[in-house]
N, C-alpha and C positions, 0 to 999 in steps of 0.2 A: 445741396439738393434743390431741385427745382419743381413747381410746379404749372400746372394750365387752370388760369379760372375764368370758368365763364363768364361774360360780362357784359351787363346790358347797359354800366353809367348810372345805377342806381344804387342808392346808400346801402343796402345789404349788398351786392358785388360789391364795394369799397371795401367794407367794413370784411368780409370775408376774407379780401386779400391783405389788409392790414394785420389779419389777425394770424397768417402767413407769414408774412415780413419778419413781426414780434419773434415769432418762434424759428429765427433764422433763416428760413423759404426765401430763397429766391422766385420771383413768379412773374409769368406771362399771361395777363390780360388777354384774352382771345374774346374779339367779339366775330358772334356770325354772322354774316349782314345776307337776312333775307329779301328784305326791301319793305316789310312790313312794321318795322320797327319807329316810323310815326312817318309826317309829310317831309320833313328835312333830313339830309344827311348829316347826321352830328358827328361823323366819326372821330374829325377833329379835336372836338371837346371830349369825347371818350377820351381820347389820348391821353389827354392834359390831367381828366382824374385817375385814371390808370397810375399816371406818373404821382399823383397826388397822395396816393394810397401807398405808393412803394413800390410799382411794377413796371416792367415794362409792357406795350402795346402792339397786338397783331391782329389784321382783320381781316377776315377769310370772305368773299363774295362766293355764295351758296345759291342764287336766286333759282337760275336754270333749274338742277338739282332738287330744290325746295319742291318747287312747283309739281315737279316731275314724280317726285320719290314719299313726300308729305304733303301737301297740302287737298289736292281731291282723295284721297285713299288712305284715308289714317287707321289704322285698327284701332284704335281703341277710341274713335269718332270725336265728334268736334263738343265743345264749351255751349254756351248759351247762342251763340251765334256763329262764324266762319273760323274758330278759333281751336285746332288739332292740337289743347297743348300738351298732352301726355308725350304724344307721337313727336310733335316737335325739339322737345327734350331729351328726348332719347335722341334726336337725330344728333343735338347739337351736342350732347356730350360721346354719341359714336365717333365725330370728325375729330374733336379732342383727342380722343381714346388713339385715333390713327395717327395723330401729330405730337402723340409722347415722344415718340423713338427719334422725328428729327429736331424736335426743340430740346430734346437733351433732360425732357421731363420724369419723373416716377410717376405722382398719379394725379387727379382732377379735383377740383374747388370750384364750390358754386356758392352765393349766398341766396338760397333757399331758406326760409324758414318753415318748420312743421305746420298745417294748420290754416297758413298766410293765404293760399285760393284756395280754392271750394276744389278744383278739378285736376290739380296738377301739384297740389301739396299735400295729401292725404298720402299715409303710410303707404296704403294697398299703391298708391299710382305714383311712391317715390319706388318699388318694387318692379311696377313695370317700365319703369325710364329707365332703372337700371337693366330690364330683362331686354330692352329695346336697343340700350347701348353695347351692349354686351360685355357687360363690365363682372364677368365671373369672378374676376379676381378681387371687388370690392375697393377699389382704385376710388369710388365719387367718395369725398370728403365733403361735409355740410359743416363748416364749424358755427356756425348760429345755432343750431340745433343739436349739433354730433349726440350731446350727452340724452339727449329722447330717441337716438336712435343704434342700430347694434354698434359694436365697433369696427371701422375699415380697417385697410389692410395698410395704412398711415399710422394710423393709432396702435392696431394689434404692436408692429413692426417697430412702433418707438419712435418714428418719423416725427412724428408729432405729439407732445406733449398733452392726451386725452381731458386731462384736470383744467389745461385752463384756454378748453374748447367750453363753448352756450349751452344751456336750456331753454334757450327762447323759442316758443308755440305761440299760433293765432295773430291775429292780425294789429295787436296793440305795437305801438312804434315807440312805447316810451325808452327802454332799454338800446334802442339801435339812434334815436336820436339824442341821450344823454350821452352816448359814445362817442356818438358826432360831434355832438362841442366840447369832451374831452379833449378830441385831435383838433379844432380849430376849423372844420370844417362846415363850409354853406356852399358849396357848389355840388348839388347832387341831383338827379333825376328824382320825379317823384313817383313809390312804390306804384300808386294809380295806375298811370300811362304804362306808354311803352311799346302797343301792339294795336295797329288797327285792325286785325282779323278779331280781336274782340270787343270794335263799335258796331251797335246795329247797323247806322245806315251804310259802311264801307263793306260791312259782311252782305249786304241786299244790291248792292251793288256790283257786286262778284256773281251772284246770282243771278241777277237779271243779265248782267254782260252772257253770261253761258247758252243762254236761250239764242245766242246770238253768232259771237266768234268764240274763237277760241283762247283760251286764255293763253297768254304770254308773259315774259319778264314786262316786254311792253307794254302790256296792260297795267301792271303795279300802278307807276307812275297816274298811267292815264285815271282812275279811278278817285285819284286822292284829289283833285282837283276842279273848282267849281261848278255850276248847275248843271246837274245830267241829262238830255233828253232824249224818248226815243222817237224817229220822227215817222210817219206810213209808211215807208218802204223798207223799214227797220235799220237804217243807219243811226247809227250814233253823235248827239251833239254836245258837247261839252261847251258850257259860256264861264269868263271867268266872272267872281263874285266882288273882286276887287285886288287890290295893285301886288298883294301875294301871289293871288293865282292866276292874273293876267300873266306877270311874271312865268311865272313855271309853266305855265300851257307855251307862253313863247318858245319856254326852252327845252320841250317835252319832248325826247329821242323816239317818236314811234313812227315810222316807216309805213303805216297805216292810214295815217290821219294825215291833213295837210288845214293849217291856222290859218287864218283871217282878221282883219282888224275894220276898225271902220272911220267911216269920215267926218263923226266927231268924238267926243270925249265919250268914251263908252268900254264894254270890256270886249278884252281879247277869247278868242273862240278858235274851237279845232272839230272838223267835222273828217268822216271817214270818209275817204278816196273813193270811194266806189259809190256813193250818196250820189242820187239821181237828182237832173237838173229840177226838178218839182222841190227833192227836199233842201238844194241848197237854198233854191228860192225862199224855203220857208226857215231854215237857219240864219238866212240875212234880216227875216222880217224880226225873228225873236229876238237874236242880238241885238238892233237897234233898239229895239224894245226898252232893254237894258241902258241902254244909252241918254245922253242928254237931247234928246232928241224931241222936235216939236208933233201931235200929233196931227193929223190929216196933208203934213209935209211930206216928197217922197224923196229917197236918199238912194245915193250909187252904191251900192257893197260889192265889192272884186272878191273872187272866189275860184283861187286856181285861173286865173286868167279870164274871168268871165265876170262881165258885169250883171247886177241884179237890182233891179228898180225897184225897191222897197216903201212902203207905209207901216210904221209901226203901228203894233194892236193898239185897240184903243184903252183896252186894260190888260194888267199882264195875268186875270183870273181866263182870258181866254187860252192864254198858254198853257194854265195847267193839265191839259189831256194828253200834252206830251211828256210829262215828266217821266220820269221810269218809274216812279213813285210817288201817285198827284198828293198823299197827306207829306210830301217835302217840299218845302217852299224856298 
């Protein structure tokens, strides 16, 4: 018999599908990758705990979709900040639920614990992920917790051994990490992380982008990546903060934007294609700004083919009326 468990790479998904394994489960790892699951792609390293744990790995690319079907429109509304996650659980164990029948699965595994967030682990809203998946027939197995919650239809049916499924509630870690070194395990995500729709400044960020364009897969990326400004004509400037996000702004797929570099040791920048010649001008002055750069010297910055003769500010507190958020520095 087979199973699907959700899986973010964090020590409850291990531990969940281990506890699978144990009781003869064969299981499939399914991560859904919306794009918001931190600044790097790790799906690689999922793999490798996936395989770690006893399973094999599948990863399903949801972003389009996400954006489209949860993310502005959640019924049952967002966390402390940009963060839908009743709605997003339900989503992710609905595509599940549609991919028992070709992975050859019976029913769903999640390592959920009772208790563990405020907004999306409380009984009433593990009720509506289930009402959201449409899982009538009691198919989501939580083995961290099963024994605090009714029996599925794993358990009723014998599938699974009920006795030596969890009672673990709330957010204490000591029982899931003495597990851990039971199995010999240190490569795990930590419970914390995981979701930037729930940091404040990536969730204000999504926000102020709206005032603007329209959100995109393209935008993900763009969002997660160094200093945001917005300039008078309302385009958007993103500068990087250093050699990570110079990095990723280089390699950023958005069809939108078009980067820039400068002529000395400084960060990489990406401004929006339609930015009028006034605000590249004032994108070449900030980024040099950033730069090693002397002041009352003026410097060449190219931009889309166009030269721009710049003097950096003389400090960078004049900059901040552009930020999309002047208390972010």
């Amino acid at each position: 018999m087979r199973a699907i468990s959700l899986f973010s790479g964090g020590l409850d998904s291990m531990l969940a599908i281990k506890m699978m394994v144990n009781q003869g489960i064969d299981v499939t790892a399914l991560h859904i990758f919306t794009g918001f699951g931190g600044k790097k792609d790790v799906r690689d390293e999922l793999e490798r705990r996936a395989k770690m744990a006893g399973a094999d790995f599948k990863a399903v690319d949801v972003r389009e979709e996400y954006i489209q079907e949860v993310l502005f429109d959640p019924k049952y509304g967002y966390g402390k900040n940009f963060n839908p996650c009743i709605d997003c659980h339900g989503y992710m164990f609905k595509i599940a639920k549609y991919m028992l029948k070709d992975l050859g699965a019976s029913f769903l595994v999640t390592g959920e614990v009772l208790g563990q967030r405020p907004m999306s682990q409380r009984k009433d809203a593990l009720k509506q992920v289930q009402k959201l998946a449409e899982d009538e027939d009691g198919l989501i197995l939580r083995p961290l917790c099963a024994k605090l919650l009714e029996p599925t239809k794993p358990e009723i049916e014998g599938w699974i051994d009920r006795e030596k499924l969890l009672d673990i509630s709330g957010r204490n870690r000591e029982v899931q990490l003495k597990m851990a070194a039971d199995f010999g395990w240190d490569d795990y995500e930590s419970p914390a992380g995981g979701c930037l729709l729930t940091e404040p400044v990536y969730s204000q960020k999504i926000r102020e982008y709206l005032e603007f364009e329209e959100f995109s897969v393209e935008s993900i990326d763009l969002l997660k990546f160094g200093r945001h400004f917005r300039l008078p004509d309302g385009s958007k400037l993103a500068v990087g903060r250093d050699a990570e996000d110079n990095k990723a702004l280089r390699e950023l797929n958005n069809s939108s934007y078009i980067g820039f570099s400068l002529p000395i040791i400084g960060p990489y920048s990406v401004i929006h294609k339609d930015a009028s010649e006034a605000e590249k001008e004032l994108a070449a002055k900030i980024a040099i700004t950033y730069g090693k750069c002397k002041k009352g010297q003026k410097y060449s910055v190219e931009i889309a083919g166009n030269n721009y003769e710049v003097e950096p500010f003389e400090t960078k507190a004049e900059i901040k009326q552009y930020f999309f958020n002047p208390d972010i520095k």
